[in-house]
N, C-alpha and C positions, 0 to 999 in steps of 0.2 A: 504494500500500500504506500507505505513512506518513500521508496523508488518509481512509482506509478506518479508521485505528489509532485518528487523532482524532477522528473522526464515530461510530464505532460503540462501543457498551460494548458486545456480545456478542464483537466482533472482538478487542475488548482481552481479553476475558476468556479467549478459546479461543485466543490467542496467548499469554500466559502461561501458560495450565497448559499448551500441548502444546512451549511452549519448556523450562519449570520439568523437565514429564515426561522428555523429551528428555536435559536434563542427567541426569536420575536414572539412563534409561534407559542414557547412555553409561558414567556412574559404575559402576554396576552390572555391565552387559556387559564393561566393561575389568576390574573386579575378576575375574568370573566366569571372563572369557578367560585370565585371569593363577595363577587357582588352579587352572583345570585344565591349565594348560600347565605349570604347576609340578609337579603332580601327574603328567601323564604322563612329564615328563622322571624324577620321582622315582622315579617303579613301573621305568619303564625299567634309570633309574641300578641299582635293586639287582639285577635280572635282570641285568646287564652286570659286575657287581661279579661276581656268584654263577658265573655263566659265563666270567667270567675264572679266578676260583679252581679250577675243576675243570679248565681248560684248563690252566693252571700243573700245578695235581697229578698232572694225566695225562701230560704232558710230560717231567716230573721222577720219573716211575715206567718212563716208556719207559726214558729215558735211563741210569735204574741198574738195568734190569733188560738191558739190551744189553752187548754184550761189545766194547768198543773197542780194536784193535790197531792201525791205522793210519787214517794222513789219507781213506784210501777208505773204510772203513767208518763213520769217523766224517761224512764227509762224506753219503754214505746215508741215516744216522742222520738228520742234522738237515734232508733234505732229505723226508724222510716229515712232518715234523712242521707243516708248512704243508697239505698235503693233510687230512691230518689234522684239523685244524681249522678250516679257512675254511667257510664256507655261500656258496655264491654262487646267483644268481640271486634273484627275488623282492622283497619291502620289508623282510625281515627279514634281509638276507646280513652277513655277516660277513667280512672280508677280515687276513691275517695277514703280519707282518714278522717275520724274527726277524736280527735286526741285530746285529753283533759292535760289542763294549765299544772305546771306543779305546785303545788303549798297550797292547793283546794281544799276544804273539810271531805273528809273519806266518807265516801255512801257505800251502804252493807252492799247493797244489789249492786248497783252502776259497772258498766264496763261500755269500755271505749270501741264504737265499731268500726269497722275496717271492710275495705274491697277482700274477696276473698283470697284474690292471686296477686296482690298488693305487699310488694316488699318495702319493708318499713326503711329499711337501706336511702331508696329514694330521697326519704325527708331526712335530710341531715338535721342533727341537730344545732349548728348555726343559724342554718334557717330556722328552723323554733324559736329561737333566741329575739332572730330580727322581727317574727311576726310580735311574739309578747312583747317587745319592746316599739313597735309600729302605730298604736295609736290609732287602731282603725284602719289605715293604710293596708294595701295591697304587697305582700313581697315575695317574689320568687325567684328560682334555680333554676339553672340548666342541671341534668342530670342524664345516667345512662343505668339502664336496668337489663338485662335478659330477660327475652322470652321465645320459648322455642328454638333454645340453644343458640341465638342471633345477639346479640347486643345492639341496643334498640337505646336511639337520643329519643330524651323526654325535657317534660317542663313543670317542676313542681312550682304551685301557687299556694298561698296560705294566708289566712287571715284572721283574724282572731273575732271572737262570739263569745256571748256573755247570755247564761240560759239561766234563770229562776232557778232557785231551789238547789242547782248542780253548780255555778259559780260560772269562773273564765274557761274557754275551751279556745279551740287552736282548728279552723277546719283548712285540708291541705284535698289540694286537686291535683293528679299526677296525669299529663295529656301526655299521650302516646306522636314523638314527630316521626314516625316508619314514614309517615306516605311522603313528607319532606323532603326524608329523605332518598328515599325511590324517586322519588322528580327531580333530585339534584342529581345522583349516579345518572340517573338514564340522560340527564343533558351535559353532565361531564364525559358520557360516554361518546356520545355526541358529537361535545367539542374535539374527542379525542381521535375517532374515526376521520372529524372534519378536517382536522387538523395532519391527519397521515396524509391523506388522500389530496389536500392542500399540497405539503411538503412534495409529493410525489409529483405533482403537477408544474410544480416550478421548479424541480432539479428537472424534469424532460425539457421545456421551456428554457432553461439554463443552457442547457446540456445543448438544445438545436439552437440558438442563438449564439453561444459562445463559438461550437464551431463553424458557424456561417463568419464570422469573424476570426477566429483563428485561423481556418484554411487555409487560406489565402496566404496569411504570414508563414502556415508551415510549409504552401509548396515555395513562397520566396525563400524563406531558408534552405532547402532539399535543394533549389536551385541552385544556390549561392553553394553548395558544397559541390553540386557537378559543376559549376564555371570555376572551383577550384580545383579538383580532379582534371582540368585542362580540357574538358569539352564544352568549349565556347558557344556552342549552338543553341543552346540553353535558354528557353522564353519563357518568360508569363504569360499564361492569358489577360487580356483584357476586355473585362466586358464593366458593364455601367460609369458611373461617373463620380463615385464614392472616392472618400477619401486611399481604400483599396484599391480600387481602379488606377488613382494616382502613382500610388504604389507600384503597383505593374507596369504602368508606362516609366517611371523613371528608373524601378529595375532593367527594362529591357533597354531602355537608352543607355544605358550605364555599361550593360552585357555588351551590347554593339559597340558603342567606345572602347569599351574594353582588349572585344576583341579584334576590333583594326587595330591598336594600338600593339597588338600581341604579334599582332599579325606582320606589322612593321618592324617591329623588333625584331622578330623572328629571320624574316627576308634582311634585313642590317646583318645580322647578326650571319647568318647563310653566305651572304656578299662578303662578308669579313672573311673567316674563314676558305672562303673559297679564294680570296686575294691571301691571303698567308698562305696558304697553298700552291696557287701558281707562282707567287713571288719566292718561296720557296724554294720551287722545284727551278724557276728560271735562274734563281741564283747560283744552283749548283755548276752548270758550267764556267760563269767568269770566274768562280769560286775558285773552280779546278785550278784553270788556268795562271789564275795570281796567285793560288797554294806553291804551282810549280816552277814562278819567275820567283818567290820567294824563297824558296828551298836552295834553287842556284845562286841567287842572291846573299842566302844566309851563309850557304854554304862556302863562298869565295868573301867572308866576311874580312879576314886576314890582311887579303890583299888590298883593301881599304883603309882610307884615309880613318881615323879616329872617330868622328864623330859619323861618317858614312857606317861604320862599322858597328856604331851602336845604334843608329836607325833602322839596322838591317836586323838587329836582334828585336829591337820593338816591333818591326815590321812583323817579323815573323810569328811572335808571340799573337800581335793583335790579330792576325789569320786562324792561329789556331782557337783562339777565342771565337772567332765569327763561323770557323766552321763546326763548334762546338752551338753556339747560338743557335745555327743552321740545321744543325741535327736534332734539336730539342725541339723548334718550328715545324720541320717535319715528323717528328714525334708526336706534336698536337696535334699536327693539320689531319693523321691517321687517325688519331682517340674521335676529332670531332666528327668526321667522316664515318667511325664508324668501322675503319676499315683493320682495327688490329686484331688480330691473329695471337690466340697465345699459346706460343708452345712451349704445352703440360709433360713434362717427364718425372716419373718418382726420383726427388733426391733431397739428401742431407740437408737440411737447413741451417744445420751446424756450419757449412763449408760454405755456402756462399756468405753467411755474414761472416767468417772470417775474412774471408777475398775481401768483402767490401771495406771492414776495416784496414786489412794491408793497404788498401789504395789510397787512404785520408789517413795512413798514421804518419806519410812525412807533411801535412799540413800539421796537423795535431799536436804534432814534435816541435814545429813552427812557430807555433802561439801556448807554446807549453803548459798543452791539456793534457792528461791522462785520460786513456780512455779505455774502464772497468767492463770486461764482460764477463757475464754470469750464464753458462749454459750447463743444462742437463747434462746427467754423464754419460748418457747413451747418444745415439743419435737421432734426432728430430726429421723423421720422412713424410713428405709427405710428395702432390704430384702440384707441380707450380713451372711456370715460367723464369726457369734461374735466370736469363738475362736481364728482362726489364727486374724483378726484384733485388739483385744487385745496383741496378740503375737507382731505385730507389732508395734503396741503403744508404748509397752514395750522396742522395740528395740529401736526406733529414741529417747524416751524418756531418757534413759539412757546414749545414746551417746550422747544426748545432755548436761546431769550433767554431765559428766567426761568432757567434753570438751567446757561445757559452762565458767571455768574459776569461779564459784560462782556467777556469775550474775544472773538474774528474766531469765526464761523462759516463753515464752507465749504458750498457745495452743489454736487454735480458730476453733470454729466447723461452717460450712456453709451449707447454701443448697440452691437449684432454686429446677424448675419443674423438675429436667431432673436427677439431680444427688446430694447428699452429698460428705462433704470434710473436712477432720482436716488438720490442719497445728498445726504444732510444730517448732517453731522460737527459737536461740538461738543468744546469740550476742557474742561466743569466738572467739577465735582469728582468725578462720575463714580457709578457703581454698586458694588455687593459683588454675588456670584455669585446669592444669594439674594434681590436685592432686584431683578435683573436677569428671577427669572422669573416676578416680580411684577408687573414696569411695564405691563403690557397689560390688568391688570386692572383694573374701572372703579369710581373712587372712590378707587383707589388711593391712599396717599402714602409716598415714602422716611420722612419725617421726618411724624408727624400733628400735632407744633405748629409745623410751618408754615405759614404762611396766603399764599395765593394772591394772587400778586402783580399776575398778568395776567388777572384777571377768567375765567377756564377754567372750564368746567364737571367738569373730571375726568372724560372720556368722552372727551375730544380721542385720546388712544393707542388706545382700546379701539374706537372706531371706525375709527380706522387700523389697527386688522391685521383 
């Protein structure tokens, strides 16, 4: 899910609103549950208030309109007055106490009646408290009683009466709220249904309006990864006039730019290469030629005047240099073409990095480096192009003395099952990040007024990678 959350913006987006909606939906539903349970306790409350009062009135008109001479008749009396008033059966019953005051004078007979299935539990005795102490006033309780193994809210009422002959009495009405609350479940159930079925409806709504808006951005993106995969051909649709739409047309203008622009590089870059190549190849003859007036030249150097004699040694030197330059041109001008060839034969790798070292240890000896190597005790085979790998050797190895600063070089040869590996380690002065994703580029330099110490054509890196 948490992978689903980070990969998809539709999923992000229909999980927020159906989370966001959810709170609302709970906010809301808990309000709504809350005002109508308030409300129906209210409506109830005054029905129960009103129905007490005409209970008390009726009671209190029996009472003075009865002719009391003794504890039997008075006991009679008050023994009608529970029938009189209870409702029983149903969600709407009514059950009735009428319970003597404490610190009354004791009658032999007298007893207190009561609803028959009436749990005395109901009338706390705080509420007794508040009726004898109420002045006539009306007081009652929220309460909860059992019946039919249910836990059932009620509402005791109680009021106080005052009967001839028997003293203060206490009469309490216990009203049944079942049906309450049955009308409150079944519209919380209600809300609750409504409120799924709600949710459900605006995560789908969510869900088909997010991706009608999403889409679009995900096949721009999917786009923008195949015009980075290098296939330029790559469009958007455009259809409407929406901010999307927009989208798409200056994607696709963008693609198109892009790819003339790639496209001119490309053809530049094709033209280049193909001129380092003929220029190249057409150099090799006057090449020859002025290699071979220099060799006679160099070689009859004796018989020259002093300073002719040391032109004839520069001469000769800077030939060998250009036709070194010239070998390393034509060494690119092949990699860019395409056209090398490597020939693979099982051998030591122990040996050719030896060679390559022999070849740079009288520079090395020059600028008085050490140069450590560390190889296995067996021998390292595997099947490779010993020439250009020497070749390469030869380059890192030498950018490493001109630029090791006269410190120890290390070179260390590796292998597993799968592959061989030299490193060559130097400790000069070293690179910045940015000049680091330079060094393979040919002509290169850190520093441009440096001047090359080790005769390098600056193609030595660029033909090693």
């Amino acid at each position: 899910m948490i992978k689903l959350l980070r990969r998809s913006l539709t999923a992000r987006t229909v999980f927020a609103t159906v989370f966001l909606s959810a709170l609302s939906l709970i906010t809301l539903g808990g309000f709504l549950s809350y005002s109508l349970a308030n409300g129906f306790y209210q409506n109830r409350l005054d029905q129960v208030l009103s129905e007490t009062e005409r209970a008390v009135s009726s009671v209190q008109g029996t009472i003075a309109a009865a002719s009391l001479t003794d504890e039997t008749t008075l006991q009679t009396l008050i023994n009608s007055v529970v029938p009189s008033l209870e409702i029983t059966g149903g969600s709407g019953s009514r059950q009735v106490a009428l319970l003597r005051s404490p610190g009354q004078p004791q009658l032999q007979l007298f007893q207190s009646p009561i609803s028959q299935d009436l749990d005395l539990g109901t009338i706390p005795e705080s509420l007794r408290e508040e009726v004898r102490a109420s002045a006539g006033f009306l007081t009652y309780t929220p309460v909860s009683f059992v019946r039919d193994g249910v836990e059932v809210a009620g509402i005791t009422v109680g009021a106080p009466l005052t009967i001839p002959l028997a003293g203060s009495f206490e009469l309490f009405l216990v009203f049944d709220l079942s049906a309450e609350q049955q009308s409150l479940a079944l519209v919380q159930n209600a809300i609750t249904v409504a409120g799924i079925i709600l949710l459900a409806l605006i995560a789908l709504v969510s869900y088909l309006v997010t991706r009608s808006v999403v889409r679009p951005v995900e096949q721009a993106a999917k786009a923008a990864q195949t015009l980075s995969a290098g296939k330029l051909d790559e469009r958007l649709p455009e259809r409407g006039q929406d901010v999307l739409a927009q989208l798409a047309k200056s994607f696709n203008k963008m693609a198109a730019s892009l790819q003339q622009q790639i496209q001119q590089l490309d053809s530049l870059s094709r033209m280049q290469r193909r001129f380092v190549s003929d220029v190249s190849h057409e150099l090799r003859t006057p090449l020859t030629t002025i290699k071979l007036a220099g060799e006679v030249i160099f070689g009859n150097r004796e018989k020259l005047e002093p300073a002719l004699s040391r032109s004839a040694e520069l001469m000769q030197n800077q030939i060998e240099r250009f036709e070194l330059l010239l070998a390393d041109l034509l060494e690119i001008s092949r990699y860019d073409a395409g056209a090398v060839v490597a020939d693979l034969e099982l051998q030591d790798l122990n040996l050719v990095v030896g060679a390559s070292i022999a070849s740079i240890e009288p520079l090395a000896q020059s600028k008085n480096t050490e140069i450590l190597i560390e190889l296995p005790s067996g021998p390292v085979e595997a099947e490779f192009d010993a020439k250009r790998i020497e070749r390469l050797l030869r380059n890192l190895l030498s950018n490493a003395v001109e630029h090791g600063e006269g410190r120890a070089i290390t070179v260390q040869v590796g292998e597993n099952s799968n592959a061989v590996a030299v490193c060559v380690t130097d400790t000069g002065v070293g690179m910045s990040r940015s000049q680091l994703d330079r060094v393979f580029d040919r002509f290169w330099r850190a520093d441009p007024a440096r001047q090359r110490s080790v005769g390098g054509t600056g193609l030595g890196l660029a033909i090693s990678k």
